[in-house]
N, C-alpha and C positions, 0 to 999 in steps of 0.2 A: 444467324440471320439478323443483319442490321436493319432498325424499322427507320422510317420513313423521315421523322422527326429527327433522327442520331442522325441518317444521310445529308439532310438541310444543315442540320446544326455543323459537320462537317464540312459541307464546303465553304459557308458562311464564315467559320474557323478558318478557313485557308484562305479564304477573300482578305481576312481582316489581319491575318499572320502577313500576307505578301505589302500590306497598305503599314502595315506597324515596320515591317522590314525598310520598306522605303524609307518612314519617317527617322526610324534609330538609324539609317544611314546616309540622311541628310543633316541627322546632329549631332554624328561622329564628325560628320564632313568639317563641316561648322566648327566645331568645336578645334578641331586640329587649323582649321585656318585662322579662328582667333586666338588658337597657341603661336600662332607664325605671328599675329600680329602684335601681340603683346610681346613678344621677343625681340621685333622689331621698337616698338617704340619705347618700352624698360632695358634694353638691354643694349642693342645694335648700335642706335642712334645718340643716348647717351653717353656710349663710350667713344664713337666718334666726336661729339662734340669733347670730349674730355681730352683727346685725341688733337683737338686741333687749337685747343687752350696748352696742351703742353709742349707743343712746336713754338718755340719762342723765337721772333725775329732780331730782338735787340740784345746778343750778350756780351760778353763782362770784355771780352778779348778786344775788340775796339776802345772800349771807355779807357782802357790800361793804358794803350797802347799812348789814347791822346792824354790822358794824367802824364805820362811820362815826360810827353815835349813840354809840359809847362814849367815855369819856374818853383821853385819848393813852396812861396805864398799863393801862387793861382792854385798851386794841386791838391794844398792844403782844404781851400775852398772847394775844389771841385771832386774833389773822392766821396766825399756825402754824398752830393749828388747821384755819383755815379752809383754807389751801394745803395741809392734809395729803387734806381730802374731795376736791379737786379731782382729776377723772378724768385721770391723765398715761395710762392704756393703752388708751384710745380710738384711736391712732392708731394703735399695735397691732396692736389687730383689723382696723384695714380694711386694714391688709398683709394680717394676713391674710384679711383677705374678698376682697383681689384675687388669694392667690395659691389661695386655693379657686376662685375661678371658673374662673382657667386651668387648672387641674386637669383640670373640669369638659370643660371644652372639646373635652377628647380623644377623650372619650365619649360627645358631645351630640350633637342631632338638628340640622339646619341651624336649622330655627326655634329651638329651645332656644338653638344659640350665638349666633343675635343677641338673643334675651332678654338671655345673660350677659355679651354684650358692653355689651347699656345695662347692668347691674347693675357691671359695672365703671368707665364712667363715672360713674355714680352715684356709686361709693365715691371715684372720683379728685377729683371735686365736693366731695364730702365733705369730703376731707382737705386741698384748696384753703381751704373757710372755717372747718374744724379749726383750723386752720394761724393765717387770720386771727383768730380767733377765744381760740385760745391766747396768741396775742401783745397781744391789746389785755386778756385777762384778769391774765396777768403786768405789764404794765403799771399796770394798776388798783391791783393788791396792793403795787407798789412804790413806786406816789406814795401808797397808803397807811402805810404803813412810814415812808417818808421825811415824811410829813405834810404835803405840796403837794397835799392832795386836801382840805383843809377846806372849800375857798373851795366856794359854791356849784356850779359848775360838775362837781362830783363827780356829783351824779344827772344830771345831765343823759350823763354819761360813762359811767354803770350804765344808762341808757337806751339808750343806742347800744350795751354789752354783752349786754343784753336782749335787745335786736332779734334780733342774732348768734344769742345762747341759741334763739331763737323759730323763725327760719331752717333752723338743722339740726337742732331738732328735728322740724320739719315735714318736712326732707327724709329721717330716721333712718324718721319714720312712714310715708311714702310708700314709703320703699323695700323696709320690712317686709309693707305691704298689697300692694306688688307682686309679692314675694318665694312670701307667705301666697295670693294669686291665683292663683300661675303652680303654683304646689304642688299646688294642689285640681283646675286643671285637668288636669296630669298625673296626677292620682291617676282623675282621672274616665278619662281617654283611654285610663287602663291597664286601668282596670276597663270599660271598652266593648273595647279591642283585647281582654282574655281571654276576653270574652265570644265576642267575634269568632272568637277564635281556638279555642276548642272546640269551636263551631259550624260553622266552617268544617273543627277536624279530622274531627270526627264525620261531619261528609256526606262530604270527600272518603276517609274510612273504607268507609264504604257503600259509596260508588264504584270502590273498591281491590277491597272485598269482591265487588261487582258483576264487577269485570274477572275477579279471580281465577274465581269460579263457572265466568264464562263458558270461561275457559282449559278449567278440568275439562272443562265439556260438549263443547267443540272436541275436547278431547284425545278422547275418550268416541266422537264422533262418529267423526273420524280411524280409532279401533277399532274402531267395531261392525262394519265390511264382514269381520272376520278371523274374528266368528264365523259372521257368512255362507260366508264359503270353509269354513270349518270343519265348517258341515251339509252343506254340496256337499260336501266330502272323504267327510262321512259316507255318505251317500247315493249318491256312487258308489262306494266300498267295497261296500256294499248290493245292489249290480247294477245302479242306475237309471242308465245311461250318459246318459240324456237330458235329465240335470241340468244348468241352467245357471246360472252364478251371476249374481246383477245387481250386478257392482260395476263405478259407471261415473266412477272416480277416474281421476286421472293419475299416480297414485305408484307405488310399486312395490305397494301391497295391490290397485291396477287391474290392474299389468302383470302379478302373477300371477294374477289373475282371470282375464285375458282367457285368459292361458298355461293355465289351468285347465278353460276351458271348449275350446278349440282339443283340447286333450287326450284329456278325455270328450269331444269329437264324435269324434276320430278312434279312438276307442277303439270306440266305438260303430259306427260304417264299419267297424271292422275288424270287429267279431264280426258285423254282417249281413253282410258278404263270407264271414265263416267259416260261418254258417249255409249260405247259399247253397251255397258250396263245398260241406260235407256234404250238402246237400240235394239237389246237383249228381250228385255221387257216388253216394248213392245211388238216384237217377233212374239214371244212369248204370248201374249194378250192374242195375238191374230191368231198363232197355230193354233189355240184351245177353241176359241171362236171356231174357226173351221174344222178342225177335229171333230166339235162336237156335233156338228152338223153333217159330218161324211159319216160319221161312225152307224147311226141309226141307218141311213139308208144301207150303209155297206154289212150290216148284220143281217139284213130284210133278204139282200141279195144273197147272201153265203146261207141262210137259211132255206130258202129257196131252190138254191142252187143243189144242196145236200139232199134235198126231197126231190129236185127233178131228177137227180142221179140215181136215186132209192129204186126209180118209176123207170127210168132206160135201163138199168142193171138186167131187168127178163129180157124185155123183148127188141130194146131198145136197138139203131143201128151201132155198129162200131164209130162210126165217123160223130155221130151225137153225141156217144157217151166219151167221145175225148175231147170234143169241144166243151161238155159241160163240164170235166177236169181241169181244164185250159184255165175257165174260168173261176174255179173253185181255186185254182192256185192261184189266180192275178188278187182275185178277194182279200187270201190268203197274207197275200204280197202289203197289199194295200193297209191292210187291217197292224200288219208290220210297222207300217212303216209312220201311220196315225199315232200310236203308240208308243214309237218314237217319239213324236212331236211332241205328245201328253207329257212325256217322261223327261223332256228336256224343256217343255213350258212351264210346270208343274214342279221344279227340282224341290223337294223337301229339307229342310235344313238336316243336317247329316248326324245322325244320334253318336255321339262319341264316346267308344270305350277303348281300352289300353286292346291292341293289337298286336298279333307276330308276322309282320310284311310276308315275311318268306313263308308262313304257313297260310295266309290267305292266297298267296302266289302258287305255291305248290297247288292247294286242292283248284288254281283254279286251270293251270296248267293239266292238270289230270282231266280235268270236265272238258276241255277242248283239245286235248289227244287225239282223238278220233276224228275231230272235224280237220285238222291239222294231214295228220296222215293221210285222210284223203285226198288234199289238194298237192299230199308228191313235198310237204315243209314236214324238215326237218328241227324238233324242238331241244334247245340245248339250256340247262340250266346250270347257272353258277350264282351258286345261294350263298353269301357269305356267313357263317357263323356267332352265332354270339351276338347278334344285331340288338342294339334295343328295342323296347317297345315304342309303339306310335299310339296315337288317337286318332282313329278314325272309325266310320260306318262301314261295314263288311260287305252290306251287298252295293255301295254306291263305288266303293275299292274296285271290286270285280267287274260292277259295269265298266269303268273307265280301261281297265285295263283289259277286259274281253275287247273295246273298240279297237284301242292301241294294238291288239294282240292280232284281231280282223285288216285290221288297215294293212299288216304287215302280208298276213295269206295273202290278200287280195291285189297287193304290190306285184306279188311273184305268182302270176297267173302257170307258168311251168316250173314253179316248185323250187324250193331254196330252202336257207335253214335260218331260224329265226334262235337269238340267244337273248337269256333274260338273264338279267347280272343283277344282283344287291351287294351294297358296301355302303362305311358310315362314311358320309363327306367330312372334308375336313372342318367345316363351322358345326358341325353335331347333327344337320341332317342326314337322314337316313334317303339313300336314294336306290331306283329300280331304275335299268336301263334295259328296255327293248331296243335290238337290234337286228336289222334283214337284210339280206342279198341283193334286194331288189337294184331297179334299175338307177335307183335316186330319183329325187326331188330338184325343176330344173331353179336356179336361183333366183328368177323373177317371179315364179310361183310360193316359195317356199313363206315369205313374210303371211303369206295369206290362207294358212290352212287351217288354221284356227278358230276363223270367220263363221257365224253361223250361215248354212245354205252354199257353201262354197265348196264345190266338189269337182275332178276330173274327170267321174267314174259316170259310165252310161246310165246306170240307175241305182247311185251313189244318192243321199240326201244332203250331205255336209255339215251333219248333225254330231256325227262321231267323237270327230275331234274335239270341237268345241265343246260337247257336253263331258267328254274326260275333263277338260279344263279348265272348265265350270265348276264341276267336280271337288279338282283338287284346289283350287283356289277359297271353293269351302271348305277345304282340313288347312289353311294357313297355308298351304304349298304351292307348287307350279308344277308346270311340263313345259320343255323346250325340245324345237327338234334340232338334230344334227345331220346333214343332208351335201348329198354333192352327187352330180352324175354319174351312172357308174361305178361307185363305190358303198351303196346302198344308202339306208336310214335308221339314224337310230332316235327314238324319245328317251328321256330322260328328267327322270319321277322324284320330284324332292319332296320329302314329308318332315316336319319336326317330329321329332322324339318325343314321349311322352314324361313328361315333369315327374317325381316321384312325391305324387301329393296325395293326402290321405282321400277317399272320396269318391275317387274316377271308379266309373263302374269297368268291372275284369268283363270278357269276354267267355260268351257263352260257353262250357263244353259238353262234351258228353256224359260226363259225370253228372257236372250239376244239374243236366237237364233231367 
């Protein structure tokens, strides 16, 4: 799970990757067009000019030609002359035009250095019929000098100088238009590469520009959940516990989402427990008030009542003495169900000693046998073995589970069968499962059975439930039910186990007693 920080710092990383891309590919650009340039102005252009210093207009084969028509004193004078016009630093330059090329070479493109690899044999060609060329022109001027050049064969000797002359000038021109070619082409390639290359910087500018945005809005995104938790923070400040927040990230602004909504639920659990509890309470406060006040009269009446029946028993009508039964049982009824109240306003905190669930279940299964059998419910028991012990109050156990055990007869007013199951859950509580035939529990009723005072039954109290509940929430436990039309209901009894600490008092037996 990447957090939140590693997310930012990532894309931020890629914003600044695609902006660094750009820039190292705007100063390669760069870089290769001031290779083109300095190519051009060390290399290119100087050997042009070199190029066009070794094309010589004035050579040797005219000046021969007119040394010849003069007489032996004018020629005498004028062959200085002529040997002073004669190009000696021709061969000069094409040193140096070979050692600019190699120059050149250090910093040329592969195709550029085999251009200036011909442009070097070029000049070495060059300097080959320089060479020849030099030699048969000195030659000329010194059988002119010596005057072994009168005889006819003199022009025919300036013709074959000629030639030479014709020869490298033609190769001086060729090597100039190649020179002048290769020039205008790189002039062009640079001026398409700039082109290239600001078009190419410019889009992938945008593109940089594009990543970065996008980084923001990642980043942006990454944050907004924090002003979410932020109005959930508000809003249960506020009192709305039933605020949830929807952040469904995997980073830590998820994990404390999740942590945040866990939070407000349990906050919320808690004040509907504290409501309840108050509301508990003072149910609790009102039934003992009124208990205590019906009880006295209703003992005066069932006292009474036992003595008027004492008194109809001789001589009495039949019709009297079952009206005064009628009422001895509603006393009865009533006296029932006060007692209730006391016992469920009243709840004592629950005396804790180490317990065997299934033997408190067994003996209490055996004590309502008969009340069972009569109502036509069949009772099935599946005790699991080897349970551990719990902590609990033995007769506050058996109330709860006599209600639990009543709710279900009285579910099945034509008889069913009711099954009590124990097994260890799998977190280490020890759990008791009633379950009946009956018709079900319909689902808009079922949240609410727990409720003190909330009952479906004609002269039900809605006390049952709740004070199982009550109950076992004093042994650290619960009860939930599990319900559906038709398919009957089952409670289900979770108790902790009991710790193996020195101290807990053991449960009564027979023996010890």
């Amino acid at each position: 799970m990447r957090s939140v920080s590693t997310k930012i710092f990532l894309t931020l990383a890629v914003a600044l990757a695609a902006f660094g891309m750009v820039a190292a590919f705007g100063i390669s650009r760069l870089h290769d067009l001031g290779r083109h340039l300095r190519l051009l102005s060390e290399g290119y252009l100087p050997l042009t000019r070199i190029a066009a210093q070794i094309d010589v207009k004035d050579w040797v084969t005219s000046r021969v030609l007119e040394a010849g028509a003069l007489d032996p004193a004018a020629r005498r004078t004028y062959l200085p002359l002529a040997r002073a016009h004669f190009p000696a630093l021709v061969r000069e330059k094409i040193a140096e035009g070979r050692s600019v090329a190699r120059r050149a070479l250090a910093f040329a493109s592969e195709e550029d250095a085999r251009f200036l690899a011909r442009v070097e044999s070029r000049l070495d060609a060059l300097d080959a019929k320089w060479s020849q060329y030099d030699a048969a022109a000195r030659e000329l001027f010194e059988d002119l000098e010596s005057g072994s050049a009168e005889s006819p064969p003199l022009e025919q000797r300036a013709q074959a100088v000629r030639t030479l002359e014709k020869g490298l000038s033609l190769d001086v021109k060729l090597l100039s238009v190649a020179l002048e070619s290769q020039i205008a082409d790189r002039v062009n390639a640079a001026e398409r590469q700039e082109s290239r290359t600001v078009a190419s910087i410019i889009g992938y500018s945008l593109l940089a520009a594009a990543v970065g945005l996008g980084a923001v809005l990642i980043s942006l995104r990454l944050l907004a959940p924090l002003r979410t938790l932020t109005d959930g923070v508000k809003a249960v400040a506020a009192g709305d516990l039933t605020r949830q927040v929807a952040v469904r990230s995997n980073d830590e602004i998820g994990l404390l989402a999740r942590e945040f909504n866990a939070m407000a639920a349990s906050l919320d659990r808690q004040r509907a427990e504290l409501l309840r509890a108050e509301r508990l309470a003072a149910v609790g406060r009102i039934s003992a008030q009124i208990t205590h006040e019906i009880r006295n009269p209703l003992n005066a009446i069932g006292l009474n009542t036992e003595l008027l029946a004492e008194e109809l028993q001789a001589a009495g009508p039949a019709e009297a003495r079952q009206l005064v039964a009628a009422i001895g049982r509603e006393v009865d009824r009533l006296n029932a169900v006060t007692e209730e109240y006391l016992r469920f306003a009243r709840l004592p905190k629950p005396s804790l000693v180490r317990q065997d669930l299934n033997e408190v279940l067994g003996d209490l299964l055996d004590f309502v046998q008969p009340e069972m059998a009569q109502a036509g419910v069949r009772v099935e028991r599946v005790l699991a073995a080897g349970l551990p012990a719990i902590l609990g109050d033995e007769g506050q156990l058996r109330a709860a589970f006599l209600n639990l055990l009543r709710n279900s007869r009285e579910a099945m007013p034509a008889g069913g069968t009711v099954t009590v199951r124990t097994r260890l859950g799998a977190d280490g509580y020890v759990e008791a499962e009633v379950r009946d035939t009956g018709p079900g529990i319909p689902p808009d009723r079922l949240p609410r059975i727990f409720d003190p005072f909330y009952t479906t039954k004609e002269r039900g109290t809605g006390l049952g439930l709740a004070y199982a509940q009550q109950v076992l929430r004093e042994h650290s436990g619960d009860v939930r039910c599990e319900s559906s039309p038709g398919r009957g209901t089952t409670f289900v009894v979770r108790v902790p186990r009991a710790a193996e600490r020195p101290g807990i008092p053991q449960p009564r037996t027979a023996a010890s007693a």
